[in-house]
Structure formats: C-alpha cells, structure tokens
N, C-alpha and C positions, 0 to 999 in steps of 0.2 A: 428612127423617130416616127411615132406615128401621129400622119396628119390628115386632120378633116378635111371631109371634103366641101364641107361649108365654106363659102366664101363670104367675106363679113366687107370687103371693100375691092373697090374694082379703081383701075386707075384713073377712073373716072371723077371716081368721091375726090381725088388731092386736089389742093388748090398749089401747094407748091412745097418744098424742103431745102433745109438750109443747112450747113454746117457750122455746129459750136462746139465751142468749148466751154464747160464748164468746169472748173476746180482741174482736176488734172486728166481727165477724160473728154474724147472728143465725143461726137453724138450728132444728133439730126433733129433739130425741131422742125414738125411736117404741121401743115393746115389744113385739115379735111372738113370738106363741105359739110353744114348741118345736117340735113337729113342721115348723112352716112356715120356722123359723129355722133347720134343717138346710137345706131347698132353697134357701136365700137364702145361707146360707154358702156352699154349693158352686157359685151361679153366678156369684157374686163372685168366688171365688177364682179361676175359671175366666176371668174377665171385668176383671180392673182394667186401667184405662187405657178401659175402654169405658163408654160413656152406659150407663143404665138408668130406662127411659122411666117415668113415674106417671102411671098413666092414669086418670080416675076419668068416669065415663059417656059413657066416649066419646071424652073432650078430653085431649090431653099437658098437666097442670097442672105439670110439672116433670120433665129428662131430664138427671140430675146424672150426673158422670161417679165411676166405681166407684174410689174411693182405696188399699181396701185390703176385705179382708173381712170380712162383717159375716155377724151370727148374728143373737140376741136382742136384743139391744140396737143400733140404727143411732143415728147420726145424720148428717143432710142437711144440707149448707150450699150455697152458693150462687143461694142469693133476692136479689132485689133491693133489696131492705125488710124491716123489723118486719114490716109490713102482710101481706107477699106470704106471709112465713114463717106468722104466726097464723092468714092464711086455710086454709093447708093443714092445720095441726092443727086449727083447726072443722073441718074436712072427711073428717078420720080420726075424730076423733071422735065428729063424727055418726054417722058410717059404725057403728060398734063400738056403739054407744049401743044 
C-alpha cells in the first residue's frame, strides 16, 4: 500500500473515540478539534473512493476507504470485531488522555 507522507492529523487534533454499533457492524465515532476538522474535510472530499491510512507509532492500525466527507465528527467502520474496533479507541484515547 502506498502511503503519503502527508500528515492531515496528529493526536493532538482528537478530542475523544468511542465504540458503536451501528446495524450490524461495529465502528468508532471519533471528535476532532475544528481547526483539524477543516484539513480532514477537504482531503476527503478530495479523496472518496480512496484508503486513508491510521498510523499510530509507526504501524498502519487501519486504512479504511473514504465513504463520503467527514469533518468533526467521523466515523470508521470496517474492523474485523468488537475487539479490533475498542482497541483502536484505547488507542485514541490514550493518545488524547
């Protein structure tokens, strides 16, 4: 997979992530600060149809593909599991904590 080295959010921009369920898939609705949530709208909107890599020390923890544009409010689906979905919100969370 090839990924930019553009960084469009640092885990600074989160304000927090949570685990849902929606219909029959689990997911992650995250809140990112305004400022950060303008860049993240315009490279979605720039970007659907294409992955967007989550990188966190290093490792791709998830490279969901861009549905539609997002701002402040996302949310990610395509986890494997509960499990895979709640590790990645420990991981924001941390992160922001």
């Amino acid at each position: 997979m090839f990924v930019d080295s553009a960084i469009c959010l640092t885990e600074d921009d989160f304000v927090n992530a949570t685990l849902t369920r929606r219909a029959d898939q689990f997911g992650l609705d995250m809140t990112i600060k305004r400022k950060p949530a303008k860049r993240l709208k315009k490279l979605t909107a720039e970007n659907i149809g294409e992955s967007l890599a989550i990188i966190i020390d290093g490792v791709i923890i998830s490279a969901p593909v861009i549905r539609s544009e997002s701002g402040a409010k996302v949310f990610l689906t395509g986890f494997r599991d509960r499990q895979q979905s709640q590790r990645l919100a420990d991981l924001v969370n941390k992160l922001v904590d």
